[in-house]
GULUM-746268 format. One record per residue (C-alpha): residue number from 1; residue in three letters; x, y, z. Coordinates in steps of 0.001 Angstrom, whole numbers, plus 500000, padded with zeros to 6 digits. Layout:
// residues N
NODE, gufi, drenfi, xx, yy, zz
NODE, NUM, ala, X, Y, Z
...
//
This chain:
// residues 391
NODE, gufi, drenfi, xx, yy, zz
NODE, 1, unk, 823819, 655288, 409287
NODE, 2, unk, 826752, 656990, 408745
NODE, 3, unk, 830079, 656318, 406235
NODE, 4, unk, 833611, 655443, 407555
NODE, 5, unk, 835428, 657980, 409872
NODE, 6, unk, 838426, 659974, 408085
NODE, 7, unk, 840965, 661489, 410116
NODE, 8, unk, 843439, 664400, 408042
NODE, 9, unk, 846852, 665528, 409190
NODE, 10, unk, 846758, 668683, 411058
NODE, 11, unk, 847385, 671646, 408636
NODE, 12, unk, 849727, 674378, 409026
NODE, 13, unk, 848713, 677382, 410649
NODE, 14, unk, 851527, 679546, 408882
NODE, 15, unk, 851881, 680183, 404737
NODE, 16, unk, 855675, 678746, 405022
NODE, 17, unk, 855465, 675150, 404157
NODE, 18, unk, 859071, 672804, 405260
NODE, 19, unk, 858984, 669837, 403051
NODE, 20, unk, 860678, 666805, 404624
NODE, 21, unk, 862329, 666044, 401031
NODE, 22, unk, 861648, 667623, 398312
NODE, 23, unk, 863975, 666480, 394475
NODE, 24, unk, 866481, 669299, 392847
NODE, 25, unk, 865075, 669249, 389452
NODE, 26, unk, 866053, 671738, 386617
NODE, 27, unk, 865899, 672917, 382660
NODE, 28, unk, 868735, 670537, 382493
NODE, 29, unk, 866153, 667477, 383520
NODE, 30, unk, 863389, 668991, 381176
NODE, 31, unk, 866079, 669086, 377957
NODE, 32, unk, 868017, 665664, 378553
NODE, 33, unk, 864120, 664497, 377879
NODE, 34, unk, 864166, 665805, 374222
NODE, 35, unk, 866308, 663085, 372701
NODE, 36, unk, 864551, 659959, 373767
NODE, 37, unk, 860916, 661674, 373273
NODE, 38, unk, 862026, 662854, 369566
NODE, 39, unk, 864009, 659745, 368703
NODE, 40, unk, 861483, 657273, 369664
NODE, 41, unk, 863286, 655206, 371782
NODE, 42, unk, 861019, 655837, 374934
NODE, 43, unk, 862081, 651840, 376369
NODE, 44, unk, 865444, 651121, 378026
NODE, 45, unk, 867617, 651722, 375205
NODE, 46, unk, 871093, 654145, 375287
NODE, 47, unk, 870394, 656743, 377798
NODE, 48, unk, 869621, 653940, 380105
NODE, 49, unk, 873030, 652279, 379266
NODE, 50, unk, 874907, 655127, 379740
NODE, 51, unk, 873015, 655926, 382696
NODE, 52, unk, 874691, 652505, 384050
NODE, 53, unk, 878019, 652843, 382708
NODE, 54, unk, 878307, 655863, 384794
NODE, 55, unk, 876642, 654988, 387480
NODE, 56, unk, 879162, 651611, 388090
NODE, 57, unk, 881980, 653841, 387990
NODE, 58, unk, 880481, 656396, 390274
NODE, 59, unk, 880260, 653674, 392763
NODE, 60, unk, 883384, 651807, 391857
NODE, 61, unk, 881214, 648646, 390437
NODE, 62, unk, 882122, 646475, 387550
NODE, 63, unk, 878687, 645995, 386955
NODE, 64, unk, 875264, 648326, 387183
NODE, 65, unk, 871554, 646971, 385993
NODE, 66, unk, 869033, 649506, 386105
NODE, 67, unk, 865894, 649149, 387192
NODE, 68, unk, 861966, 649912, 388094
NODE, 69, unk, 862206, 650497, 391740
NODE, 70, unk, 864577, 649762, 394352
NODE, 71, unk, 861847, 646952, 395450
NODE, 72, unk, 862467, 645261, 391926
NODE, 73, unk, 866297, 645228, 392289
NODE, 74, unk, 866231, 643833, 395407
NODE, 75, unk, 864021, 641059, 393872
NODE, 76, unk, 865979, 640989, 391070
NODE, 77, unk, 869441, 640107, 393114
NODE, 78, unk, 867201, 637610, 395538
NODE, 79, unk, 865484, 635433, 391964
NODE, 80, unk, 869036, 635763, 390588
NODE, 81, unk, 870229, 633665, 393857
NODE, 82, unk, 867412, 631444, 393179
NODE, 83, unk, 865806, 632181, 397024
NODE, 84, unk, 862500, 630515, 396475
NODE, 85, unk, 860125, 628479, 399193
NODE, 86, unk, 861883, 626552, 402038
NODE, 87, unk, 864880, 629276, 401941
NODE, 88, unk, 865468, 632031, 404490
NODE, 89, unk, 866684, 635591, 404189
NODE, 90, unk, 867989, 637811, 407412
NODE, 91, unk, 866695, 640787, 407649
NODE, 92, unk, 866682, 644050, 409599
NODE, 93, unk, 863617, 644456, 411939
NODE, 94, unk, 863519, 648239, 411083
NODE, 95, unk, 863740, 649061, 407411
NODE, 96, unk, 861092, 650319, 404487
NODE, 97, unk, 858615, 647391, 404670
NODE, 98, unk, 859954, 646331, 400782
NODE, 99, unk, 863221, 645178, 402736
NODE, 100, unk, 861292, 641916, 403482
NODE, 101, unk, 858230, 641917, 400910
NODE, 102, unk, 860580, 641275, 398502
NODE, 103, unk, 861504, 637968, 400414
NODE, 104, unk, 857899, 636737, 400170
NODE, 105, unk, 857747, 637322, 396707
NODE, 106, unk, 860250, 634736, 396386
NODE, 107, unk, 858352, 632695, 398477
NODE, 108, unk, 860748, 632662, 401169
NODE, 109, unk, 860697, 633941, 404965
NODE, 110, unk, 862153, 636663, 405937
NODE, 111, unk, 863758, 636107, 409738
NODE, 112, unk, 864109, 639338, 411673
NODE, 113, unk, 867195, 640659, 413167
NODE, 114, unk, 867224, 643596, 415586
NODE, 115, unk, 869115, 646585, 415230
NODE, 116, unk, 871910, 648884, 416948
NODE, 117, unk, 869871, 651441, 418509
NODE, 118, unk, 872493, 653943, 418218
NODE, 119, unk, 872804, 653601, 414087
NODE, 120, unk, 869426, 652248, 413159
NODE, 121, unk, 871399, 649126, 411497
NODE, 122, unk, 871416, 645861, 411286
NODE, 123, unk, 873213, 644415, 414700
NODE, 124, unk, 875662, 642144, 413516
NODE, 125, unk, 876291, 640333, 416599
NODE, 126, unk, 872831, 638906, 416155
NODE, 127, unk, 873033, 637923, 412858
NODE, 128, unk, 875336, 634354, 413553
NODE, 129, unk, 872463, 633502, 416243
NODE, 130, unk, 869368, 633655, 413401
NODE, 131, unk, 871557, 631484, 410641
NODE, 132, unk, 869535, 628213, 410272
NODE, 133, unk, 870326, 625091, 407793
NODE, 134, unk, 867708, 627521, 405690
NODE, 135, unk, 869103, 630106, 405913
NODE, 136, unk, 870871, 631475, 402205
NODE, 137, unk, 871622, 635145, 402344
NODE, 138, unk, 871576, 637809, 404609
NODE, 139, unk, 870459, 641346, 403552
NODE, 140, unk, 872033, 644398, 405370
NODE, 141, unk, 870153, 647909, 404685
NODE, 142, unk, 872463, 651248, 404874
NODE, 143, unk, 869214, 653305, 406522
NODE, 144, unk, 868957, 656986, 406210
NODE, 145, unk, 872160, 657028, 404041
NODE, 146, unk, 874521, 655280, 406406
NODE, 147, unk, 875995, 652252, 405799
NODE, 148, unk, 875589, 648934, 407881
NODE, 149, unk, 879112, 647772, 409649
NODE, 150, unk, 879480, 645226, 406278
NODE, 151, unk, 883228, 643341, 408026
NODE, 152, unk, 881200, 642391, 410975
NODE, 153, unk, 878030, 641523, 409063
NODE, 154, unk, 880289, 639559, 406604
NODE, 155, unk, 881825, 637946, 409191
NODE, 156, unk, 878750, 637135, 410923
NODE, 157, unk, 877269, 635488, 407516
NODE, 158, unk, 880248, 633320, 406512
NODE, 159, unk, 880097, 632148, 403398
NODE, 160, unk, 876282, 633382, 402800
NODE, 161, unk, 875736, 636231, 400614
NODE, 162, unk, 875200, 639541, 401749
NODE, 163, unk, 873100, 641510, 399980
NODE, 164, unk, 873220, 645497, 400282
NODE, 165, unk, 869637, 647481, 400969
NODE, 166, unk, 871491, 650752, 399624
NODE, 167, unk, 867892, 652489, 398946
NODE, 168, unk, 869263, 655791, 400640
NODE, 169, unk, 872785, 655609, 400136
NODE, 170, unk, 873693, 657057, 396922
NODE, 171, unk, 877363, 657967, 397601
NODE, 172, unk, 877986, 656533, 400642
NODE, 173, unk, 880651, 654912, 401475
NODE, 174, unk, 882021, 652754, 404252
NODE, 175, unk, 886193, 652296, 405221
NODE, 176, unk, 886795, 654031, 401630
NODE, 177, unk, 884847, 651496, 399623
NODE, 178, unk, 881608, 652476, 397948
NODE, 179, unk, 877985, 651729, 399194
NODE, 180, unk, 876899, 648588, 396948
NODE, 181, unk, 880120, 646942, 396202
NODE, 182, unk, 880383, 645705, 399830
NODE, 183, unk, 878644, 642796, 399659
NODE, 184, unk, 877217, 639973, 396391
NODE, 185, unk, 875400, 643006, 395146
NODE, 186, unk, 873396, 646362, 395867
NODE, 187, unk, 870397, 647758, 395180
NODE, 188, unk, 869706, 651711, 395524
NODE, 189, unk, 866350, 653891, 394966
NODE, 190, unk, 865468, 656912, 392390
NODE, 191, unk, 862647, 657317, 394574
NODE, 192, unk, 861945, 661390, 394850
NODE, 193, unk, 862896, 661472, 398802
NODE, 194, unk, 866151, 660174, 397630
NODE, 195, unk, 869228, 662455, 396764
NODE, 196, unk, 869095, 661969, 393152
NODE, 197, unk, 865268, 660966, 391111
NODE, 198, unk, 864488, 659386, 388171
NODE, 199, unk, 860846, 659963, 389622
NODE, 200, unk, 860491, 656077, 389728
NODE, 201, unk, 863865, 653675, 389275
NODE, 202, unk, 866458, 651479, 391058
NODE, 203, unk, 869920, 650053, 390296
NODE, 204, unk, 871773, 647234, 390857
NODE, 205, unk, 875568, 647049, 391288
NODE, 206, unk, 878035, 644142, 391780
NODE, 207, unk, 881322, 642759, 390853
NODE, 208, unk, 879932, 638959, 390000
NODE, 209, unk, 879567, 638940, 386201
NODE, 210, unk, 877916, 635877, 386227
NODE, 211, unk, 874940, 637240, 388705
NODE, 212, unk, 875070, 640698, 386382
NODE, 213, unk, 874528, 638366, 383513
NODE, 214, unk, 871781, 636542, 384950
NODE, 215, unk, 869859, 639540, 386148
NODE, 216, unk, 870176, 641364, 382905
NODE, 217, unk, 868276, 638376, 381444
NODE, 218, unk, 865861, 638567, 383970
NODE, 219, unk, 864864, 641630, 383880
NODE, 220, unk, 863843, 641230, 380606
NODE, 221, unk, 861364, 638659, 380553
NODE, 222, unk, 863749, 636067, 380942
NODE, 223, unk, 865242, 637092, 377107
NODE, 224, unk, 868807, 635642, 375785
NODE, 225, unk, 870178, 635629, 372756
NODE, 226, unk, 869859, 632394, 370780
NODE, 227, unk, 872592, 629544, 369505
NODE, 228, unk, 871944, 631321, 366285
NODE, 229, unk, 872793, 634557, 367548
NODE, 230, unk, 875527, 633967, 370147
NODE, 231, unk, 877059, 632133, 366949
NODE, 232, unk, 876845, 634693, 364773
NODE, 233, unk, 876500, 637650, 366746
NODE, 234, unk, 873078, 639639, 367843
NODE, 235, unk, 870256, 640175, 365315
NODE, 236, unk, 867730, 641997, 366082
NODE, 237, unk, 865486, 641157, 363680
NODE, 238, unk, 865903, 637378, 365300
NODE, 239, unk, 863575, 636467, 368186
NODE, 240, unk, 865430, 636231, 371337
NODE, 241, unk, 865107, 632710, 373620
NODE, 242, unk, 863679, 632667, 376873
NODE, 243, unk, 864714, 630037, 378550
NODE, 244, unk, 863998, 631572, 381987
NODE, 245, unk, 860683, 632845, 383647
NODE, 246, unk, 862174, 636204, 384241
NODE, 247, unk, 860155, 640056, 384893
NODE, 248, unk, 860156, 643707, 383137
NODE, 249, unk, 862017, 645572, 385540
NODE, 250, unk, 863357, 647515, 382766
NODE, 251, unk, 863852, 651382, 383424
NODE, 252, unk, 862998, 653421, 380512
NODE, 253, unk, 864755, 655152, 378478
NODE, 254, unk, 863398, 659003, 379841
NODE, 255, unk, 864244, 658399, 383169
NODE, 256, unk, 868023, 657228, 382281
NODE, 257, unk, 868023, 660774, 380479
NODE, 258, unk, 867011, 662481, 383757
NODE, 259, unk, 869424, 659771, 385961
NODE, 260, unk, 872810, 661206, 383864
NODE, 261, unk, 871722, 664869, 384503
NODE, 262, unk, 870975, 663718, 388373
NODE, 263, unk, 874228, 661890, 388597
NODE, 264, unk, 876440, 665472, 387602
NODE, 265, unk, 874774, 667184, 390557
NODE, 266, unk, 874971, 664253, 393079
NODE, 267, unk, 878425, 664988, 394784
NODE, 268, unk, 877496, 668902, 395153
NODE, 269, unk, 874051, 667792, 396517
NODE, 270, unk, 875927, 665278, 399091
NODE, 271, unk, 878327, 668231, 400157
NODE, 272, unk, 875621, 670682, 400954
NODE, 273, unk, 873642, 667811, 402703
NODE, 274, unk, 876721, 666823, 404456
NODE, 275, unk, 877541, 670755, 406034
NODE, 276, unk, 873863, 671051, 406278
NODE, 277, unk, 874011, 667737, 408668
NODE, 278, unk, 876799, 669075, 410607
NODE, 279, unk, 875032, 672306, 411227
NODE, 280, unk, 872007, 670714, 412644
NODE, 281, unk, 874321, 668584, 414820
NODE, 282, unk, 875841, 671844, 416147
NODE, 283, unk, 872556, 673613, 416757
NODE, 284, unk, 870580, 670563, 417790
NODE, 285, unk, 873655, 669669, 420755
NODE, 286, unk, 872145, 671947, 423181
NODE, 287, unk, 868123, 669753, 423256
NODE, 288, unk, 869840, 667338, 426072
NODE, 289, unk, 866282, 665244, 425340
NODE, 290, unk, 866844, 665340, 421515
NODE, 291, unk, 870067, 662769, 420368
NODE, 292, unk, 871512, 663956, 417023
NODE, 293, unk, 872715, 660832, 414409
NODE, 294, unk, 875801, 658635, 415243
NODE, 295, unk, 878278, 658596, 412041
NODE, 296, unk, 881405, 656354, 413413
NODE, 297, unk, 884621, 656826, 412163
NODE, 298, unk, 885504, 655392, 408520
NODE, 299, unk, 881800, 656021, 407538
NODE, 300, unk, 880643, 658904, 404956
NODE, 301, unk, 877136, 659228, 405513
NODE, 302, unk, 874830, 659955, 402444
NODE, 303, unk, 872056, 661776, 404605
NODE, 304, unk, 869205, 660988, 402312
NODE, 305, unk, 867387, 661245, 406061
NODE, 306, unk, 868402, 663602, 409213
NODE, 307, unk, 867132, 661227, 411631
NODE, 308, unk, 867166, 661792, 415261
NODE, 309, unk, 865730, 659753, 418799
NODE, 310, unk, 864009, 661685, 421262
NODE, 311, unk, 864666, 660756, 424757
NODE, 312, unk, 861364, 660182, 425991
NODE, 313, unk, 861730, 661018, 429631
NODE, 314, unk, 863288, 664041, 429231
NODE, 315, unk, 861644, 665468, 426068
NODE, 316, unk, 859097, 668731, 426829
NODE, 317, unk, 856207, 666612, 425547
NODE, 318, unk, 855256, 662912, 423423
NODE, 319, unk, 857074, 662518, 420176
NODE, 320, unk, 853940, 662536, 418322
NODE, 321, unk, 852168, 665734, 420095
NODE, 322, unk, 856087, 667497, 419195
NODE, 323, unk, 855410, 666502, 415303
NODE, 324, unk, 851938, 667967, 415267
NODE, 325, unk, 853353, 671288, 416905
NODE, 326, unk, 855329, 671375, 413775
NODE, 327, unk, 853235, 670788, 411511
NODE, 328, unk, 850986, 673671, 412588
NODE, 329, unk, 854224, 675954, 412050
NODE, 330, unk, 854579, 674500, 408287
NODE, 331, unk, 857555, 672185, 409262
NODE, 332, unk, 857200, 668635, 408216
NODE, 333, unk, 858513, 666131, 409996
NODE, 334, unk, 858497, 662160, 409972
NODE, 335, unk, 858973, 658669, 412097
NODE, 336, unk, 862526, 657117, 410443
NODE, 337, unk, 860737, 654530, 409189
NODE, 338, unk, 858929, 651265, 409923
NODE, 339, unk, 859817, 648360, 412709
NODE, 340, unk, 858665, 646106, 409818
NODE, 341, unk, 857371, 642777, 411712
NODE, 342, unk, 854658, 645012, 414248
NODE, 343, unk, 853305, 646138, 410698
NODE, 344, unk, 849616, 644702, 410326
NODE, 345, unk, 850075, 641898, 407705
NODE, 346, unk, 853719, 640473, 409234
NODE, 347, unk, 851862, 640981, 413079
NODE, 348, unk, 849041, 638749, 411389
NODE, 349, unk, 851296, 636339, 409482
NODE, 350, unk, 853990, 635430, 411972
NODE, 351, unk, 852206, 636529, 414696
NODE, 352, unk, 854979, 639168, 416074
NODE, 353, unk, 854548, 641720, 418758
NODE, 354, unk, 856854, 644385, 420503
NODE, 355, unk, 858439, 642807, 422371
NODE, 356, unk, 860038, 640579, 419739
NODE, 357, unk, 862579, 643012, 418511
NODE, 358, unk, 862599, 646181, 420764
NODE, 359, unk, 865365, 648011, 419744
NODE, 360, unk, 863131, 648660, 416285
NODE, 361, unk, 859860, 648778, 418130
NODE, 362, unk, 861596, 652006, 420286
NODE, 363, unk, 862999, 653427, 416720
NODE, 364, unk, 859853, 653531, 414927
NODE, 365, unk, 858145, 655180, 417887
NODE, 366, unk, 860707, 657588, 419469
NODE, 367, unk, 862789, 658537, 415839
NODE, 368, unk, 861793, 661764, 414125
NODE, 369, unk, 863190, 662917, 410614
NODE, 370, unk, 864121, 666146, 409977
NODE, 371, unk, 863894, 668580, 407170
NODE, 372, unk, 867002, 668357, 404984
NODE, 373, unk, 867034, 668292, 401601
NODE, 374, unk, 868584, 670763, 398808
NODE, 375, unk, 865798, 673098, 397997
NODE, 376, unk, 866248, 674220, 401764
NODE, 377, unk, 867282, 677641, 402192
NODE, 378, unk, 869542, 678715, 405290
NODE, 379, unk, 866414, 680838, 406861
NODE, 380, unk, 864646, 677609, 406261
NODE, 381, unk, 867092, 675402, 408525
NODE, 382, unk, 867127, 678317, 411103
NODE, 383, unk, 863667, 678427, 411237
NODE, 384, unk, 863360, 674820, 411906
NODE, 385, unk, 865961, 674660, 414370
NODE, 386, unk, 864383, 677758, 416665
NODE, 387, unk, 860831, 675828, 416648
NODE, 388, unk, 862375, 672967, 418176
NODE, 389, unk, 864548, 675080, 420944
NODE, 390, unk, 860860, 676704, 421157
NODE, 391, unk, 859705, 673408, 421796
//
C-alpha cells in the first residue's frame, strides 16, 4: 500500500530565480531593532505608538491602531460595529479569502458581490441589489493596490458603513484622498508581499474617535482604565477593568521599530513601482492576447501586485501551461488571487459554484501576477518581459 501522492511545483531550469515579491529590508531595519531588544520593552509600547502617529498622518487619518495582521484589523473594525450572528456583511467575490473569514468569525454571513472585470473591484452597481433588512456594512477591498470606486460604493450602501479592505494599498489614493480614510475605517497589511513589512502586522485607520476608542480597548483584551483611574489619571501599577470580551491583536513593539524605518522608504518604493508599472504597460502593449491593468483617472495605484488577464482565445497557449513555462526560466509568476466563494469550505458551506459570480470565477482563472517588486533590477524586468514576447 502506498502513502498519499505529492505533487511539487516545476523547478527552474536556469540559476536566475524572479521572485514575485520579495521585502526591501536593510542595516537600517536590523539597528531600529536595538532599542526595544535592549530596553526591554519587546510588547506594543513607544515604537509601536509612534509607528501609528506617523502612519495616520501618512494617510491623512485622525486615528491609526496597529495591529497583528491585516485579518485581525479587519475583525477588529467588524467586533467594534458589533456584526455578530443574524447580521450580514457585502463582500467582494474575488479577494484574499480573510476578506470574508473574518465575517464568520463574527458569526455573521458574508453575501457575495461580483466584481468589475476590468479593475478586479467590487461592482458597485450590484451592491444596492444584495442589501437585505440584515444587511449592516459593506466591505470594499482596494485589490492589487488600487482602490475600489468608494462615491459609487458609498452611494450604493446608504447609510451602512463601508469598511475599506486596504491590505495592498499602502499609499494609494483615490480622487486625492488617501486609501483608508474613505470609508468608517481601513485596514492595511505588513504582510512581506506588501510594499512596506513588519514581517507580520496590520493597521487600522479612521476618523470616528469613538470606533478608534473602542478598538483600542479591544485589542487589548477588552482593557480600560478604571473610575479610579479615569478620576485620577492612569496608574499603572492599578489593574485595568475589562468590561468587554475583547482580543490581543497587539503589534509588538520590534515590528513598530522596523514599520518607522519601512514608512521613510515607502514613497521612493511607490515611485519606482509606479515607473516600473508604466514600463511593463509599454512593453507588455504589443501581446494583443495579454491585457495590461486598468488605472482610471483620479486613481494612484499602489501596485503592491502587477496583475494582468490573459485573453484566452487568443493567448499562444492555457494560462496555467504559460506560468509553468516561466517557472522553468526562473520567473515566478501567480493567479491575482482567489474567487473566494468556489474555495472548498464556502463551495461546501453555501453551496456556491461558478456560475454564481463569474466575473471572479474568470479572474481567478485567466489573471496572472507579474514580477514587480523593489529588489528587481532593470535586466531583471527585461528579462521577464522578452520570455513572455518569447511566449
Amino acid at each position: 500500500m502506498t502513502g498519499p501522492q505529492t505533487t511539487t511545483p516545476p523547478q527552474p531550469t536556469t540559476q536566475r530565480q524572479i521572485h514575485i515579491a520579495k521585502p526591501t529590508l536593510g542595516d537600517e531595519e536590523w539597528q531600529a531593532l536595538r532599542d526595544p531588544l535592549l530596553s526591554g520593552w519587546l510588547t506594543q509600547g513607544p515604537q509601536v505608538a509612534a509607528f501609528e502617529k506617523r502612519f495616520a498622518a501618512r494617510h491623512q487619518a485622525a486615528h491609526a491602531l496597529a495591529t497583528t495582521s491585516c485579518t485581525t484589523a479587519l475583525h477588529l473594525i467588524l467586533a467594534a460595529l458589533g456584526i455578530g450572528p443574524g447580521d450580514e456583511v457585502i463582500v467582494p467575490a474575488l479577494s484574499w479569502v480573510a476578506s470574508a473569514n473574518v465575517v464568520l468569525y463574527c458569526g455573521a454571513t458574508p453575501v457575495f458581490v461580483d466584481i468589475d472585470p476590468a479593475t478586479f473591484n467590487l461592482d458597485a452597481k450590484q451592491v444596492a441589489a444584495a442589501i437585505t433588512p440584515k444587511t449592516k456594512a459593506v466591505m470594499a477591498v482596494h485589490l492589487f493596490g488600487l482602490c475600489a470606486d468608494m462615491d459609487a460604493v458609498q452611494d450604493a450602501a446608504g447609510e451602512l458603513p463601508v469598511i475599506e479592505d486596504a491590505a495592498c494599498a499602502v499609499g494609494s489614493s483615490y480622487k486625492g484622498r488617501a486609501a483608508g480614510t474613505l470609508g468608517l475605517a481601513g485596514a492595511f497589511s505588513f504582510h512581506p508581499r506588501k510594499t512596506i513589512t513588519t514581517g507580520e502586522g496590520g493597521m487600522v485607520t479612521t476618523n470616528d474617535q469613538p470606533l478608534a476608542e473602542c478598538m483600542d480597548q479591544l485589542r487589548n483584551h477588552g482593557a480600560s482604565l478604571s473610575e479610579e483611574q479615569r478620576h485620577h489619571g492612569p496608574r499603572p501599577y492599578l489593574l485595568a477593568d475589562y468590561n468587554l470580551m475583547g482580543f490581543n491583536y497587539r503589534m509588538t513593539d520590534m515590528q513598530g521599530a522596523v514599520g518607522l524605518v519601512q514608512l521613510d522608504r515607502l514613497d521612493g518604493l511607490l515611485e519606482e513601482r509606479r515607473r516600473w508599472a508604466a514600463w511593463y504597460n509599454e512593453q507588455l502593449a504589443e501581446l494583443p492576447w495579454l491585457l495590461t491593468p486598468v488605472v482610471p483617472d483620479g486613481y494612484e495605484h499602489g501596485w503592491q501586485a502587477y496583475v494582468c488577464r490573459v485573453n484566452e482565445q487568443t493567448a499562444p497557449a492555457p494560462r496555467n501551461d504559460m506560468m509553468e513555462t516561466l517557472q522553468q526560466a526562473g520567473i515566478s509568476t501567480r493567479p491575482g488571487t482567489h474567487a473566494i466563494p468556489t474555495l472548498g469550505y464556502y463551495r461546501q458551506r453555501f453551496g456556491y459554484d461558478e456560475t454564481r459570480f463569474p466575473n471572479s470565477w474568470q479572474a481567478e482563472n485567466t489573471s496572472l501576477a507579474l514580477p514587480l517588486h523593489n529588489q528587481m533590477t532593470p535586466e531583471d524586468y527585461q528579462y521577464v518581459v522578452d520570455h513572455l514576447k518569447a511566449l
